[in-house]
C-alpha atoms as one frame of an Amber mdcrd trajectory, in Angstrom:
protein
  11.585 -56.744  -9.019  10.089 -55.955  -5.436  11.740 -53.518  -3.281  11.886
 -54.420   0.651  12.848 -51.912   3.041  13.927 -52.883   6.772  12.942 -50.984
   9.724  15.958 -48.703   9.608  15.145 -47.426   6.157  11.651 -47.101   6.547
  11.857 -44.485  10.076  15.139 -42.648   7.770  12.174 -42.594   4.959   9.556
 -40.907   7.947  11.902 -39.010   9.114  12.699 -37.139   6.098   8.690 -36.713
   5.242   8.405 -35.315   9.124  11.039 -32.854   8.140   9.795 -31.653   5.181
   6.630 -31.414   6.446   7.824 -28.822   8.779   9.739 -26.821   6.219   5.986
 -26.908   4.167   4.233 -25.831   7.009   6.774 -23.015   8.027   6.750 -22.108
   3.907   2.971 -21.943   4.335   3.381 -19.647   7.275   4.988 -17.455   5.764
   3.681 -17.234   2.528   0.477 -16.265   4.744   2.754 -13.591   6.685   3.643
 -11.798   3.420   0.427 -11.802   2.172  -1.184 -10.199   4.909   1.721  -7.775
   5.349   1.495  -6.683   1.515  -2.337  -5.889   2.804  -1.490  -3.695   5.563
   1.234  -1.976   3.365  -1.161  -1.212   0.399  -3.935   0.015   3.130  -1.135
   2.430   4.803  -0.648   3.717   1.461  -4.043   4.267   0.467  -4.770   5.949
   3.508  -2.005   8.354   2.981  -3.131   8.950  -0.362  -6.471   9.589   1.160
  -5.272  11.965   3.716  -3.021  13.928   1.393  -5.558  14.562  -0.485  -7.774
  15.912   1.884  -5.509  17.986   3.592  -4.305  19.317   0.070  -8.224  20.245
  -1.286  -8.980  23.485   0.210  -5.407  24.856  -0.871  -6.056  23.467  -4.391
  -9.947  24.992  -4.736  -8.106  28.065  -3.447  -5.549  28.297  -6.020  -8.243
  27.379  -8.596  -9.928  30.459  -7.244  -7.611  32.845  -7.957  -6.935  31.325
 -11.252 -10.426  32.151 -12.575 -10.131  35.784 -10.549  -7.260  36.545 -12.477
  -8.645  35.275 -15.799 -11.701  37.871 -14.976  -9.292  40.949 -14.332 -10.389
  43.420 -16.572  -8.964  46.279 -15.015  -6.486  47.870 -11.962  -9.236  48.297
  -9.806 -10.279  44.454 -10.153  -6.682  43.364  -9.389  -6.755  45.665  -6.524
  -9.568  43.302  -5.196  -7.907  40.466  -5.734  -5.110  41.932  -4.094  -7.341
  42.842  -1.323  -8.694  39.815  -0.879  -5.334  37.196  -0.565  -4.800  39.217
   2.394
């Protein structure tokens, strides 16, 4: 059986491929879009991790400190030092 198609049928049958080539191609876009956006996101949140964590160092190594002064108290006079010291 052989199929023929007049003119009318054939531009309907373009017509729809030109459409959904447009709806591909704005797919495509933004498939691209939300790729590079999940990028930036994960980038933002690395450099706040980053930046948190530097900020939040010399307060850490400082409470470490004190940890291992207070483990090393042997007496009222060293916790008078200590004392002293956080001052």
């Amino acid at each position: 059986m052989i199929f023929l198609m007049g003119d009318n049928e054939i531009k309907e049958v373009l017509k729809k491929q030109e459409e959904t080539l447009v709806l591909v191609h704005k797919l495509w876009r933004a498939e691209k879009w939300r790729r590079v956006w999940k990028v930036v996101k994960c980038v933002v949140f690395l450099g706040i991790i980053v930046g948190a964590f530097y900020f939040i160092t010399p307060y850490v190594e400082r409470y470490i400190g004190l940890i291992q002064q207070f483990q090393g108290i042997k007496g009222p006079q060293d916790l008078q030092g200590i004392l002293e010291q956080l001052k």
